[in-house]
C-alpha positions in Angstrom: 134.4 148.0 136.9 132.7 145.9 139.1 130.0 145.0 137.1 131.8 144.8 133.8 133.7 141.9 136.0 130.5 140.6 137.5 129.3 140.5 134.1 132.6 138.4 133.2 132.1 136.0 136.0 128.6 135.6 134.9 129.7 134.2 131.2 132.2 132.5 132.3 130.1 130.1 134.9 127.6 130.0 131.7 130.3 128.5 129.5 131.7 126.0 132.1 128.2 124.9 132.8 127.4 124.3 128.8 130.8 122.5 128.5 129.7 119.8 131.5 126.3 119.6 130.2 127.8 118.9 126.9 130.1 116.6 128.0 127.9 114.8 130.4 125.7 114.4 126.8 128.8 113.1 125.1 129.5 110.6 128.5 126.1 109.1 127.6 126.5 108.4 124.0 127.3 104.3 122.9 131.2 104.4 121.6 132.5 101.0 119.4 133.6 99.7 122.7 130.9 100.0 124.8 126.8 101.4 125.3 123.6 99.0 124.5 121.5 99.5 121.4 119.0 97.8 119.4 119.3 96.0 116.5 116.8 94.7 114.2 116.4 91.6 111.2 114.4 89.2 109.6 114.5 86.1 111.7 115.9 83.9 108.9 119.3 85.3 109.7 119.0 84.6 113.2 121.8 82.1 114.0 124.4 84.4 111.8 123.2 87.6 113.4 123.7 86.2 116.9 127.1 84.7 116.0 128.4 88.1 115.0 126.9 90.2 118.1 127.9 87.6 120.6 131.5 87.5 118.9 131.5 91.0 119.3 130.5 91.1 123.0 133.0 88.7 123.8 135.6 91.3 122.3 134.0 94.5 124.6 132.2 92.8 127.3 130.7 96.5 127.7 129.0 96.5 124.3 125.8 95.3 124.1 122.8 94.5 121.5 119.0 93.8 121.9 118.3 91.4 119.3 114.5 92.1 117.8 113.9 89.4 115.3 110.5 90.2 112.9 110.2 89.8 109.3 112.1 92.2 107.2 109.7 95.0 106.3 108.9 95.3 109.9 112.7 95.7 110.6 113.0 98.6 108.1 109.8 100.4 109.5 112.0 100.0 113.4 114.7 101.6 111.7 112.2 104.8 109.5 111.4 104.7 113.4 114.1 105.2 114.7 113.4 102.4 117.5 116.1 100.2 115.9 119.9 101.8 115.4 120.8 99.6 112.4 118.8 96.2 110.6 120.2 93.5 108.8 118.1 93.3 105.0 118.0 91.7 101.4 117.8 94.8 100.2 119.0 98.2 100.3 116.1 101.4 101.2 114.0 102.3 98.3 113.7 106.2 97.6 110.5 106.7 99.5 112.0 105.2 102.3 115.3 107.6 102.2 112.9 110.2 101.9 111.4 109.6 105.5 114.8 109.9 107.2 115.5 113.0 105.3 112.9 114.2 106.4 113.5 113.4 109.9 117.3 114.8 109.4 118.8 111.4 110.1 121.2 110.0 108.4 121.9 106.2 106.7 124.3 104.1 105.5 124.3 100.7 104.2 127.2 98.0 103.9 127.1 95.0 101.7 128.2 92.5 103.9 127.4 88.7 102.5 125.9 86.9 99.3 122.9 84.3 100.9 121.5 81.5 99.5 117.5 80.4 100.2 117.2 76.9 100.7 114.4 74.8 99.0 114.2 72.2 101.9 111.8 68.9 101.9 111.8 65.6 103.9 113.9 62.7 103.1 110.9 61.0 102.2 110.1 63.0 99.0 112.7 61.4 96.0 112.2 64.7 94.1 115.5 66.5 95.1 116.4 68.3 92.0 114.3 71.8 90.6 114.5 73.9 87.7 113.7 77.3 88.1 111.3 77.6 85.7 109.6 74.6 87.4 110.1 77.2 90.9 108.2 79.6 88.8 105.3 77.5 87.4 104.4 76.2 91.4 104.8 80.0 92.7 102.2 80.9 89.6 100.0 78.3 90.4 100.7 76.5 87.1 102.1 73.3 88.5 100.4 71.9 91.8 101.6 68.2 91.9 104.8 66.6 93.0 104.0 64.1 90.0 104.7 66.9 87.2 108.2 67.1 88.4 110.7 64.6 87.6 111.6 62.6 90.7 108.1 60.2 90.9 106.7 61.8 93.7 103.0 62.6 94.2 100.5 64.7 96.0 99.6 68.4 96.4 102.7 70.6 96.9 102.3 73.0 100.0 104.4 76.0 100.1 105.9 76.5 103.7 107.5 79.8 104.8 108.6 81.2 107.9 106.0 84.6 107.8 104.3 87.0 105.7 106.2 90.2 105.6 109.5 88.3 105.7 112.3 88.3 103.5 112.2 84.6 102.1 108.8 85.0 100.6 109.1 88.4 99.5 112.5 87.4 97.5 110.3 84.4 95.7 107.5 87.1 94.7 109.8 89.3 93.7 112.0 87.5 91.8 108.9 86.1 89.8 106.9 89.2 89.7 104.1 87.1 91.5 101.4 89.3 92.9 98.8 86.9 93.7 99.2 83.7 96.1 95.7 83.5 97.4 95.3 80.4 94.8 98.1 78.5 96.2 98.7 76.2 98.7 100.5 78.0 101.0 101.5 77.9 105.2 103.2 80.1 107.6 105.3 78.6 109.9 106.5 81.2 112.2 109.6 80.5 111.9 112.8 79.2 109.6 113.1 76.3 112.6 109.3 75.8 112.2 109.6 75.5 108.0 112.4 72.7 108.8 110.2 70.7 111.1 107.2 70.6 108.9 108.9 69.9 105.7 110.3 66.9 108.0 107.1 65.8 108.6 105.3 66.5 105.4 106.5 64.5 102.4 104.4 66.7 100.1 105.6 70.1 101.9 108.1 72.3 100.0 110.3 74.9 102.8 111.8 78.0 102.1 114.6 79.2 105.0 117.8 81.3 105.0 120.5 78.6 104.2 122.6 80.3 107.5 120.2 77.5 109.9 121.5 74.4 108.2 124.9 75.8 107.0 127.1 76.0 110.1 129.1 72.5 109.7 130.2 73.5 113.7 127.1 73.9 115.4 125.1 71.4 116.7 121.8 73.0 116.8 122.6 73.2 112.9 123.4 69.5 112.6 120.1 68.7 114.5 117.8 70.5 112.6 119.6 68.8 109.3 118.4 65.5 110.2 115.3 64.3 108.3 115.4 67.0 105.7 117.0 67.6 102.3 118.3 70.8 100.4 116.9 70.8 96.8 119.5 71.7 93.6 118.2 74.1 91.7 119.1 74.8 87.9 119.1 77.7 86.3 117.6 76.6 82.5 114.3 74.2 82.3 116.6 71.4 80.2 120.1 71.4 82.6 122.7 69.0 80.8 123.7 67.5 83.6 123.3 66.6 87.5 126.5 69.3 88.0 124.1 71.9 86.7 122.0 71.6 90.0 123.2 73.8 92.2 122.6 73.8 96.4 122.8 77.3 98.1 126.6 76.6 99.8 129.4 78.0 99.7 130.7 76.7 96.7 126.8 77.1 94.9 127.0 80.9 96.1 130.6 81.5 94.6 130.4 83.7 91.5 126.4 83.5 92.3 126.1 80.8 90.9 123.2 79.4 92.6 119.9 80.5 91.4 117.9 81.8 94.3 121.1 83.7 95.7 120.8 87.2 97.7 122.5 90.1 99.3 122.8 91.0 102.6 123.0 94.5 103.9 123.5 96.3 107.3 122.4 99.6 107.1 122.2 102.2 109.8 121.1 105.2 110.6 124.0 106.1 113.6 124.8 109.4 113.0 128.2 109.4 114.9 131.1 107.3 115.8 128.9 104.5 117.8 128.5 100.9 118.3 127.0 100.3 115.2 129.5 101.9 113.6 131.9 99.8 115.8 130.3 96.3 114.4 129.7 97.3 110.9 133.9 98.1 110.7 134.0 94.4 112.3 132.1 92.6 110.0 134.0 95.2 107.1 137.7 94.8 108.0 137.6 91.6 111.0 137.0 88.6 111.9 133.3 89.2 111.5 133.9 88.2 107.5 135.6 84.8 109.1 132.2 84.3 111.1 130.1 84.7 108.5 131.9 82.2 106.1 132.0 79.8 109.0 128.0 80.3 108.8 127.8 78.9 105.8 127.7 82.2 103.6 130.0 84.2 101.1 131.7 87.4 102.6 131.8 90.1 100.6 135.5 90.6 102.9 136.8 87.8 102.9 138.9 87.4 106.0 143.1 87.1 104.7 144.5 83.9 106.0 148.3 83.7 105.6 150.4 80.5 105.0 153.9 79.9 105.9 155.7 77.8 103.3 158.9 76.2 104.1 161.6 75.2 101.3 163.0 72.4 103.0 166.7 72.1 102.0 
């Protein structure tokens, strides 16, 4: 008897000490309210990303975020590493990539969050502020080098300035044109989207590439700033457009119905395998103000944020 009830005691401590340890574990997990984690994205979304996670602080003074900014395939390989909790992309994980966290018995999800626009930029000393894309095309394949074989009167070498290799702006261009090549063309690496805008503003003959979200926010003035002394090309669509209206700039309005050319989507994708913080900002940006944010950065959200009017029948 009494070791059938020593026996009993024994289990019994055994089970209260696996339910602390397992709810000491649970105690040190990140909730939507509060915990620290990493978050990872191509530094052309910079002033967007930190708008959203800073809102979101604000809201949970507990939650936090480590911001790594790197160009996008670096992101994704911090998030196959599991050193990042969720990234901010242009695109979505390819198969081989899915595969990795399989393997690792992870889990992902992704949310379409926003259509972007990438801004052609130059300095407001170069006249030639209207492209076709077929034009876009020719210069990315090395077919037309001069300013002086666009319309606009301009002339001299055209230099292609992006932020990084790796990153998302150049990677959409080659994509998008299938370009595999660009060791023939005149190209620069910044370092960064606020880098591409000061060059281009001091190179006549320089054409930028940047994420539209640095030039875009009407409220900011670090935004206005780095709008002076540089202007944001229209692009059209067909190599004959019938009129001026057919050039389109990467706004709000351009990005409506995708209407602008060189238009993109913008994921957040995770690999939280719980209720966490991630979690906790990804239903922000879904069903919140975050969609309000990102509209006020110059963007299209995929959710738009309601606003509701009162109208009053006067008698």
């Amino acid at each position: 008897m009494k070791k059938r009830l020593a026996g009993l005691l024994l289990l019994a401590t055994l089970g209260i000490a696996g339910l602390l340890r397992c709810t000491s574990s649970n105690s040190d997990l990140d909730n939507p309210r509060q915990g620290t984690i990493t978050i990872a994205a191509d530094e052309s979304f910079k002033p967007l990303i930190n708008s959203l996670t800073s809102a979101y602080e604000g809201i949970y003074p507990e939650a936090h975020f480590k911001l790594d900014y790197k160009p996008e395939q670096e992101a994704i390989r911090q998030l196959l590493n599991d050193s990042a909790r969720i990234i901010f992309a242009t695109r979505q994980l390819n198969d081989k990539e899915l595969e990795i966290i399989r393997k690792q018995k992870g889990s992902q999800k992704f949310q379409h969050i926003a259509t972007d626009g990438l801004a052609l930029v130059i300095g407001k000393s170069n006249p030639d502020s209207l492209i076709t894309i077929p034009e876009l095309k020719a210069i990315m394949e090395g077919k037309l080098t001069d300013w002086s074989e666009i319309k606009g009167g301009q002339e001299g070498l055209i230099t292609l300035v992006f932020d990084n290799a790796n990153a998302s702006n150049l990677n959409f261009v080659l994509n998008k044109f299938g370009i595999k090549d660009i060791q023939k063309l005149r190209i620069i690496s910044a370092g960064s989207n606020e880098n591409v805008i000061k060059d281009v503003r001091d190179n006549p003959t320089h054409l930028g590439f940047i994420g539209v979200n640095w030039i875009s926010d009407g409220h900011s003035l670090a935004s206005e700033e780095l709008s002076k002394g540089i202007r944001v090309m229209g692009v059209a669509k067909d190599a004959q457009p019938g009129s001026l209206s057919d050039y389109i700039q990467p706004f709000q309005a351009g990005l409506e119905f995708k209407r602008y050319p060189l238009h993109r989507d913008l994921y957040i994708i995770s690999r939280e395998g719980y209720s966490g913080l991630g979690g906790g900002l990804m239903t922000y940006i879904a069903r919140d103000v975050g969609g309000l944010i990102i509209q006020k950065m110059g963007l299209l959200p995929t959710v738009v944020y309601p606003r509701e009017l009162e109208v009053k029948k006067e008698l």
